[in-house]
C-alpha positions as CSV (number, residue, x, y, z in Angstrom):
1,X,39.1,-6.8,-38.0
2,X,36.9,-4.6,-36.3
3,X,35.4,-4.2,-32.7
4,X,31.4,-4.0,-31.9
5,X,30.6,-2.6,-28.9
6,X,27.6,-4.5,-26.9
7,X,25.8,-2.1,-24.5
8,X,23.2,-2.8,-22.0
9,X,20.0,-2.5,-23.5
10,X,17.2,0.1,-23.0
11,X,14.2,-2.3,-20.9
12,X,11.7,0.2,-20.4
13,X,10.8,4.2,-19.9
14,X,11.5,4.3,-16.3
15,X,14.2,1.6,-16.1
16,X,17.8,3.0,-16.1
17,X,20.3,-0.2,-14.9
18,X,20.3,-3.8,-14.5
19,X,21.9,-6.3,-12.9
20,X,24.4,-9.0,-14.5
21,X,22.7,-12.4,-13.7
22,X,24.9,-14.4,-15.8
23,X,27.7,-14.6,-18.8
24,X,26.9,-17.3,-21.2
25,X,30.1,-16.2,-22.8
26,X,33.4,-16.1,-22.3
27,X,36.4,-14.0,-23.5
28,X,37.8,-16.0,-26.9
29,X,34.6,-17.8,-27.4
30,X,32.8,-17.5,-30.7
31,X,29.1,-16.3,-30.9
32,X,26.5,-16.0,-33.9
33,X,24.4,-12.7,-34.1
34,X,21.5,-12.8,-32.0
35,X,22.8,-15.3,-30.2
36,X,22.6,-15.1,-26.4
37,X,25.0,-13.8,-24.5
38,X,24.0,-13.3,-20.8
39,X,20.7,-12.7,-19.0
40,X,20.1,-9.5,-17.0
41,X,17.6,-8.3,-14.5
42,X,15.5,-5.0,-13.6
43,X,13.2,-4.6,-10.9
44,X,10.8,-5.9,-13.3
45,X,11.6,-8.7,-15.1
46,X,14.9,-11.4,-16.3
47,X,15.7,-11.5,-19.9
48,X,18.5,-12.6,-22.3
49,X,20.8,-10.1,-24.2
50,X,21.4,-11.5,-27.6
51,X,24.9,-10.3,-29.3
52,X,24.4,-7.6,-32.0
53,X,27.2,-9.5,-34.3
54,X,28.9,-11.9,-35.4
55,X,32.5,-12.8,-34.5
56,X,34.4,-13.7,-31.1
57,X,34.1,-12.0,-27.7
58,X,36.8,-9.7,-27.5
59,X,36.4,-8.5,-23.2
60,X,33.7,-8.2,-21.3
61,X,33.7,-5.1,-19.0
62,X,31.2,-6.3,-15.9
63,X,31.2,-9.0,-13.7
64,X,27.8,-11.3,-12.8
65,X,26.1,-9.5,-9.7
66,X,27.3,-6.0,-11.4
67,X,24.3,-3.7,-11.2
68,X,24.8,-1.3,-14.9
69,X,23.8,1.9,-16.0
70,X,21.5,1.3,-19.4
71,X,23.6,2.4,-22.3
72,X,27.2,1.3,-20.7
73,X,29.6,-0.8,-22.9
74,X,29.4,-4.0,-21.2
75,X,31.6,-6.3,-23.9
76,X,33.4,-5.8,-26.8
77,X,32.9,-8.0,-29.9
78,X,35.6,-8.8,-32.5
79,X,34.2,-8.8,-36.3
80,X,35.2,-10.2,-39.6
81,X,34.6,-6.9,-41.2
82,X,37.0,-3.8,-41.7
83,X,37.5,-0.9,-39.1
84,X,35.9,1.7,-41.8
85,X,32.9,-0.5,-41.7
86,X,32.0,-0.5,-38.1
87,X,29.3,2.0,-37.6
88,X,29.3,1.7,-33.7
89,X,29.2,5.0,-31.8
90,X,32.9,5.4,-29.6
91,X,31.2,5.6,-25.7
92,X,32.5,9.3,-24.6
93,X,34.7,9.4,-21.8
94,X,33.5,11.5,-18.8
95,X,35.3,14.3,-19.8
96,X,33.7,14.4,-23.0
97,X,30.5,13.5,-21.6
98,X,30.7,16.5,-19.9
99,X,31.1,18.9,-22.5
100,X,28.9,17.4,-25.0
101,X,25.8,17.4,-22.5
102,X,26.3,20.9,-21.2
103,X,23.3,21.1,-18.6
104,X,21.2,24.1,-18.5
105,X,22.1,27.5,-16.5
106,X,20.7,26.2,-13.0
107,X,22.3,26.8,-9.5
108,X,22.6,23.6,-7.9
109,X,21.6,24.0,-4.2
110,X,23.8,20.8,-2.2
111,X,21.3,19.2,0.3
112,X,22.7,19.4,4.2
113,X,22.5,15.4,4.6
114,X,23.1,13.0,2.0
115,X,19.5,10.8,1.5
116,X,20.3,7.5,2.7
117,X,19.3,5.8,5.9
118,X,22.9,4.7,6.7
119,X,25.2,7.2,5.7
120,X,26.0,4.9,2.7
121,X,24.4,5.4,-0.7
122,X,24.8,3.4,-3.6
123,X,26.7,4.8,-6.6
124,X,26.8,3.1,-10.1
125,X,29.5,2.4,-11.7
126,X,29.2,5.5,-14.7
127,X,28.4,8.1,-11.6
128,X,31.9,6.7,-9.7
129,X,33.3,7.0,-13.1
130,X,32.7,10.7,-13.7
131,X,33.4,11.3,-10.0
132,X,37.0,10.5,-10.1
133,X,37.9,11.5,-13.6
134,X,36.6,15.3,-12.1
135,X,38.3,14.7,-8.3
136,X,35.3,14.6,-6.6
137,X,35.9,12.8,-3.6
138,X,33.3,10.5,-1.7
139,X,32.3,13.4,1.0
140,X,31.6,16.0,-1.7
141,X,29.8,13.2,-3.5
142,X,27.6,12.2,-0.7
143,X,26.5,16.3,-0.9
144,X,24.6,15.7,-4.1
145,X,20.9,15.7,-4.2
146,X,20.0,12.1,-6.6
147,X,16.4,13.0,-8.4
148,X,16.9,9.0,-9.3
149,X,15.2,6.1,-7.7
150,X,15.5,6.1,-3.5
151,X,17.3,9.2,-4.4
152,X,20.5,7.7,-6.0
153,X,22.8,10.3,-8.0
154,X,22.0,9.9,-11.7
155,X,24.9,10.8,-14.9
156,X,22.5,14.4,-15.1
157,X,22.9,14.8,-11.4
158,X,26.8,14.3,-11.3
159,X,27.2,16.3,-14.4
160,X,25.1,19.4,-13.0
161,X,27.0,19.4,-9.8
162,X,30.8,19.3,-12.1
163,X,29.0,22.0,-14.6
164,X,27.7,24.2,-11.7
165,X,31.3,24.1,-9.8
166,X,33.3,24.7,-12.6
167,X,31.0,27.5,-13.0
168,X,32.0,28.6,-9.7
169,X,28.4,28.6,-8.1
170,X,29.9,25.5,-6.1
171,X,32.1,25.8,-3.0
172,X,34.3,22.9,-2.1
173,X,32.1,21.1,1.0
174,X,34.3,21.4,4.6
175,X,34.6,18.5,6.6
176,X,33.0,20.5,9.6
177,X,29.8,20.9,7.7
178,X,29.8,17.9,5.2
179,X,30.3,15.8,7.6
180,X,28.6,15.6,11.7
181,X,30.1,14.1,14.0
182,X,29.1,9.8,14.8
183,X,27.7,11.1,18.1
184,X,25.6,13.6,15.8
185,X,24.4,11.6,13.2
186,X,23.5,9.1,15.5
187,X,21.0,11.8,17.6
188,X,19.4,12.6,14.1
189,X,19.2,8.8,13.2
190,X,17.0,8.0,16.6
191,X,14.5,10.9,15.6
192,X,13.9,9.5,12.2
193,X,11.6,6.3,11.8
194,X,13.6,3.5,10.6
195,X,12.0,1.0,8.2
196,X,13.2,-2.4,8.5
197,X,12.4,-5.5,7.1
198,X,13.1,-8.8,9.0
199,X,16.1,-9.5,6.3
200,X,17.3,-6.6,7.3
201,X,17.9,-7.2,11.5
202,X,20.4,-9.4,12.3
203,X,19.9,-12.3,14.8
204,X,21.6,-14.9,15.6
205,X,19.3,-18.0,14.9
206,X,18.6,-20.2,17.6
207,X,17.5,-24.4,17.9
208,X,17.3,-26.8,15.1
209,X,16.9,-24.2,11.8
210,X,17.4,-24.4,8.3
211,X,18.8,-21.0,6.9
212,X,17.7,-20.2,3.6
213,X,19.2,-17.0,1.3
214,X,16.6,-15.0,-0.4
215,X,16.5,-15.0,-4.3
216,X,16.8,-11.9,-6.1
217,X,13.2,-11.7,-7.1
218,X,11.7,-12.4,-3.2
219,X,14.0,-9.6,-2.1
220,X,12.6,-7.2,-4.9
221,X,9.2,-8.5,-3.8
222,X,10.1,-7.9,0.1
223,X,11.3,-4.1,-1.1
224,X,8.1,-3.5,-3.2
225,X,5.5,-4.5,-0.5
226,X,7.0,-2.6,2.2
227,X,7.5,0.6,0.4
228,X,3.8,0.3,-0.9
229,X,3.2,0.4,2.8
230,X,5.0,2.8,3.5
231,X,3.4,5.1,0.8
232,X,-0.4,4.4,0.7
233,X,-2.3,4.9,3.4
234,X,-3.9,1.2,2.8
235,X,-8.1,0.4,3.8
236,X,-9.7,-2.7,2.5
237,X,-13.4,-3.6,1.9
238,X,-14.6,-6.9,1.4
239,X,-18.1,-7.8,-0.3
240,X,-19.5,-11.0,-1.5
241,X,-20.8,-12.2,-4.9
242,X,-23.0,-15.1,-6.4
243,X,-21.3,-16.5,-9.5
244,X,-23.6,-19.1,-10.2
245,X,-24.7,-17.2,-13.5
246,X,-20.9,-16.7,-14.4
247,X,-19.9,-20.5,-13.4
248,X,-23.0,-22.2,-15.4
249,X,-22.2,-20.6,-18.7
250,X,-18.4,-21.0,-18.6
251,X,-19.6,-24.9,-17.9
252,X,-21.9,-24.4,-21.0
253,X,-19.5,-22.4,-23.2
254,X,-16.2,-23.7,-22.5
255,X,-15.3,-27.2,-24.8
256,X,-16.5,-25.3,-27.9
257,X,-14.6,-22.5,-26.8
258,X,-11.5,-23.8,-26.9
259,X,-12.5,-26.0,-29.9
260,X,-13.1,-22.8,-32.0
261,X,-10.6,-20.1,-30.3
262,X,-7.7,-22.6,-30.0
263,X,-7.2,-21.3,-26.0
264,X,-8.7,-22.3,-22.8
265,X,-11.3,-19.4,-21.0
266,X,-10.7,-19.6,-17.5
267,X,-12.6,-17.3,-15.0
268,X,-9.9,-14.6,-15.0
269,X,-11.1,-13.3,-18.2
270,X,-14.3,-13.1,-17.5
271,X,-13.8,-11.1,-13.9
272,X,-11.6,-8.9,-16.2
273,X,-14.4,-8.2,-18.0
274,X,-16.8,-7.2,-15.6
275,X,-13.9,-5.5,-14.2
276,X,-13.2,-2.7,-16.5
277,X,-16.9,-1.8,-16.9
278,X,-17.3,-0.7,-14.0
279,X,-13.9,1.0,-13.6
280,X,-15.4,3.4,-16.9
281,X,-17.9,4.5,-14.1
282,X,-15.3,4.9,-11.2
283,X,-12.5,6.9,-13.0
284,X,-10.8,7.5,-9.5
285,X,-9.8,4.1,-9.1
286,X,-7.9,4.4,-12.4
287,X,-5.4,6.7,-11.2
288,X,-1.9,7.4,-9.5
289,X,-0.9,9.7,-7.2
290,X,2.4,12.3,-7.5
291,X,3.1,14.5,-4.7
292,X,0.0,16.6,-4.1
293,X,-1.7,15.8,-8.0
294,X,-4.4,12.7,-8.9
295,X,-3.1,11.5,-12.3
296,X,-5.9,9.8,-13.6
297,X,-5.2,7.4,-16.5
298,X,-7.0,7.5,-19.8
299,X,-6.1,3.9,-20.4
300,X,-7.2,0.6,-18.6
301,X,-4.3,-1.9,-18.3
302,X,-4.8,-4.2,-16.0
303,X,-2.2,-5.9,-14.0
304,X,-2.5,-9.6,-13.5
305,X,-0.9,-11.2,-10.5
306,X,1.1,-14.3,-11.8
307,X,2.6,-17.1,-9.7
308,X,6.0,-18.6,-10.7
309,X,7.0,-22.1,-10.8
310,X,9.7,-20.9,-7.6
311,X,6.7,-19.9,-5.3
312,X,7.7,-15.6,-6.2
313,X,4.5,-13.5,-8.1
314,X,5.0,-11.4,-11.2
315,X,2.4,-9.1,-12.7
316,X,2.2,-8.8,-16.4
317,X,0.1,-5.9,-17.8
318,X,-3.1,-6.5,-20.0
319,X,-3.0,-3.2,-22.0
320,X,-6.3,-1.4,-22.9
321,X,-8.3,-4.4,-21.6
322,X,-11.5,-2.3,-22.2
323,X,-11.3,-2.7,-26.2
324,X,-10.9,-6.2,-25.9
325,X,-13.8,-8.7,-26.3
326,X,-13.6,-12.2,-23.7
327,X,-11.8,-13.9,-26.3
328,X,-8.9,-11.4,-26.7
329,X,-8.8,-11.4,-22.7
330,X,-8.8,-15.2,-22.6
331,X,-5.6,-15.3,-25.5
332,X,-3.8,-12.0,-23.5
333,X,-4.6,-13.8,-19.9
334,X,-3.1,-17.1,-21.0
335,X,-0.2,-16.2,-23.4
336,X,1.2,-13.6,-20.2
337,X,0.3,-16.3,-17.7
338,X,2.5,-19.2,-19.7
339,X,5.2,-16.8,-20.7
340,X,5.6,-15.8,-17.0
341,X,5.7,-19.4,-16.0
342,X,8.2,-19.9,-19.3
343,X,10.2,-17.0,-18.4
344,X,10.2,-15.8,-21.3
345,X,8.3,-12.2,-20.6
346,X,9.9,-9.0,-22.1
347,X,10.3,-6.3,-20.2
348,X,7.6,-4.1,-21.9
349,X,5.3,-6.9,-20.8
350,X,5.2,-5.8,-16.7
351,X,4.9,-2.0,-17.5
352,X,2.4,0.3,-17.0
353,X,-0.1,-1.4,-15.5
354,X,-3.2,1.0,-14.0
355,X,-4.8,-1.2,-11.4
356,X,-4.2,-4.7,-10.5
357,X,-6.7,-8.1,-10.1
358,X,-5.5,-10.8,-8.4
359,X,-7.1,-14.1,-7.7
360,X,-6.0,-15.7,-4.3
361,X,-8.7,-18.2,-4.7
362,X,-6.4,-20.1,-7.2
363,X,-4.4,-21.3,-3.6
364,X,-7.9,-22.3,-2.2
365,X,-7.9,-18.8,-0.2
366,X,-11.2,-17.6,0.6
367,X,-10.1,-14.1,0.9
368,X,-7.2,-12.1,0.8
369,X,-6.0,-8.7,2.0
370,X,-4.0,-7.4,-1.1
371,X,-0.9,-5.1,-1.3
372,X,-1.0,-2.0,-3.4
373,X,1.0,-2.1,-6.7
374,X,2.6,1.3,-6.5
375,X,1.9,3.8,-8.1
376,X,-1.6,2.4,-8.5
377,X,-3.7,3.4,-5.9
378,X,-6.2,0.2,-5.7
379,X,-6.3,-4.0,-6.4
380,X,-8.9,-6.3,-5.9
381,X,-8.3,-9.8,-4.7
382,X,-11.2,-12.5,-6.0
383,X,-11.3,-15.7,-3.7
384,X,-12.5,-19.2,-4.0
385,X,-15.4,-20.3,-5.5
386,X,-17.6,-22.3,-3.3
387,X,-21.2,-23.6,-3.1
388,X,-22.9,-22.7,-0.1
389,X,-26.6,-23.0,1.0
390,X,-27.9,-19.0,1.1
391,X,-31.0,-17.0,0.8
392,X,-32.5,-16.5,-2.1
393,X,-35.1,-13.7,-2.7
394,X,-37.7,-13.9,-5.5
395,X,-41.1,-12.6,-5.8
396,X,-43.0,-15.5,-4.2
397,X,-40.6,-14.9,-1.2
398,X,-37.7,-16.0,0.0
399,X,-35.9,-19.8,-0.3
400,X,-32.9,-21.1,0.4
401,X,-30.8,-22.6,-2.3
402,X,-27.6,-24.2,-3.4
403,X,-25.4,-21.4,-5.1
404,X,-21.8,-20.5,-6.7
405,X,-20.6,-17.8,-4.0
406,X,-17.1,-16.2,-4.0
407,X,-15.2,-13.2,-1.7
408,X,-14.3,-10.0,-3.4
409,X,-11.5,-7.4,-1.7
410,X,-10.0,-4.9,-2.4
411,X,-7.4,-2.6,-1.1
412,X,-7.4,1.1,-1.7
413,X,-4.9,4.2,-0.9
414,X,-7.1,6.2,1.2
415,X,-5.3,9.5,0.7
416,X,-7.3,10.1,-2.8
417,X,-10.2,6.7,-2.2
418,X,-12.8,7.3,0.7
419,X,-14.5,4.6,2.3
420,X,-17.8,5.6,0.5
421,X,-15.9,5.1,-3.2
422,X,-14.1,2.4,-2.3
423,X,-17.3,0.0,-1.0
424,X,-18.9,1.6,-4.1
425,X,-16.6,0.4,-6.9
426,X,-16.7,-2.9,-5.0
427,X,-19.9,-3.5,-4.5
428,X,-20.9,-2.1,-8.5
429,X,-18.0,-5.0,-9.4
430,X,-19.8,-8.0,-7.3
431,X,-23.1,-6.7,-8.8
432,X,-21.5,-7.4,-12.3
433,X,-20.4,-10.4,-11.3
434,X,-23.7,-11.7,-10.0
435,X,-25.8,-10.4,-13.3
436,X,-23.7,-12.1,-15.8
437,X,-25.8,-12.7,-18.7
438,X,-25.8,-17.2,-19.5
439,X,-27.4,-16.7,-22.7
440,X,-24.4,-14.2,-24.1
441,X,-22.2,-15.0,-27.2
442,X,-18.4,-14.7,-26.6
């Protein structure tokens, strides 16, 4: 007999835990390699963890809810084959942890307040680990500068700090400066601004309600759009476009499309299309924004808002969408958009993404006022398509005619995107829009 270790999965370059949604297993039950095990979640997307062998499920180490570090043993599997056999890395222990990654020669500098809104931060389980195998108590640990996301204390963070006092460069924190008085903290509190979201206040509901608990996906949502606020300086521009070129030759085009393609074109690709041509001429918009420095991004992968059967949005990621043609658009658009309704999206499949399209007019919304996908800096927001009696100049004058005509919008961070760029890029993307060509090949 010999015991496999089943760790939580890598999901992506800048994801580093994930949360237990559910065992499908239970101590003393069998399972086949590959098959599934329990689903997890990121920030990002749900998946399944599928078990690396075959044999019987020897103890599983987290609970459902349990938010773990990537890498940690989360179950033990029991094999047919012999101890010598197993090829599975032992997980060190902190201790050992310690003295294999030996950090480089830094002084750490401890911060004067811990960076958390309420005096409470969270902590995973493998930093609470370390922590009390090296006696470092919850006021020390509170001390720590985190470099991780909404500064949280990462394993290099904790294992710094232990390398750095053992060095001596540390001195034990005293309660008098560690830790201010209530009355103290309080005064700093009521300078800071406070950022709350509604789920956040508690009231005490009044009158005939219906109280309903937010799934983990709408609160990851609710967290996302308000610290996108919180972070770009957000301006939006609206503009208008005819489509009646665009809507006559997808009427033309479309049965032997799908005939010959094997996959529906819907609009999407085709406004994708348009989309990253102009974005070649306004490299700006393609860009991200770190501290003081513009990162502009060589590659166009565009993000495309997705609704979900439960009402919540997910954005899969077109990768270099300028190399494709309308019919690898159409077969990216729909396999993401049915694997996103199917749940069955990998993680890869929601990263990276440059700038993001979104079409509102899918819900019958004329226009739409669109959120910032951070750390993008701009997303455009396509309404309804509708005919409507306009103007129409030619050169034997002007008539008035029945034509396709649709609302563009789109939001921009107006730290790096000036009014002047922003109306630019949208007004170059409705003029694409309007001279779509009804006698092209797809």
């Amino acid at each position: 007999m010999a015991l496999v270790d089943l760790v939580m999965p890598k999901m992506g370059e800048s994801i580093m835990e994930a949360t237990i949604l559910k065992w499908h297993k239970n101590p003393g039950d069998a399972v086949k390699q590959d098959e599934t095990v329990l689903e997890i979640a990121t920030d990002k997307v749900d998946t399944e963890v599928p078990s690396t062998a075959a044999g019987t499920i020897k103890e599983i180490l987290y609970n459902a809810n349990d938010v773990v570090p990537v890498g940690s043993v989360i179950a033990r599997i029991e094999t047919e084959q012999e101890a010598a056999t197993n090829e599975t890395t032992p997980t060190p222990t902190p201790e050992e942890a310690v003295e294999v990654e030996t950090p480089q020669e830094v002084p750490y500098v401890p911060e004067k307040h811990a960076t958390s809104s309420n005096g409470n931060r969270f902590y995973s389980p493998l930093v609470l680990n370390i922590a009390n195998s090296e006696g470092i108590s919850m006021m020390e640990l509170e001390t720590i500068h985190g470099t991780g996301n909404e500064g949280r204390v990462t394993k290099k963070d904790i294992l710094q700090y232990v390398h750095d006092k053992k060095a001596g460069r540390i001195k034990e924190p005293k309660e008098e400066t560690s830790y201010k008085s209530q009355e103290t903290r309080s005064r700093e509190q009521e300078k800071q601004p406070v950022y709350e979201t509604p789920a956040t206040i508690e009231r005490v509901p009044e009158g005939d309600v219906e109280i309903i608990e937010m799934d983990r996906m709408r609160k990851l949502i609710a967290r996302h759009m308000v610290e996108s606020k919180h972070t770009s300086a957000h301006v939006t521009s609206f503009a208008e476009a005819d489509v009646t070129n665009m809507v006559m030759w997808r009427e033309k085009v479309k049965t032997d499309f799908e005939k010959r393609e094997n996959t529906k074109i819907t609009f999407t690709p085709l406004f994708i299309n348009c989309l990253v041509r102009v974005m070649k001429k306004y490299p700006l918009i393609n860009s991200s924004v770190e501290n003081d420095k513009i990162i502009i991004k060589k590659n166009i992968n565009i993000a495309m808002a997705t609704a979900l059967p439960s009402g919540n949005l997910i954005v899969p990621v077109i990768r270099n969408a300028d190399h494709l043609n309308l019919v690898g658009l159409s077969k990216q658009v729909n396999m993401l958009a049915d694997n996103a309704r199917n749940n069955k999206l990998k993680p890869d499949d929601t990263q990276n993404g440059t700038f993001t399209f979104t079409n509102v007019g899918t819900f019958g919304s004329l226009m739409g006022t669109p959120i910032i996908n951070q750390p993008q800096v701009a997303i455009l927001a396509v309404g309804a398509i509708k005919k409507r009696p306009v103007v129409i100049e030619t050169e034997q004058g002007d008539t008035i005619g029945i034509r396709h005509m649709m609302y563009l919008s789109l939001s921009y961070d107006h730290r790096i995107i000036d009014g002047s760029l922003g109306a630019s890029f949208l007004t170059a993307v409705a003029k694409e829009f309007e001279s779509w060509d009804t006698n092209r090949a797809w």
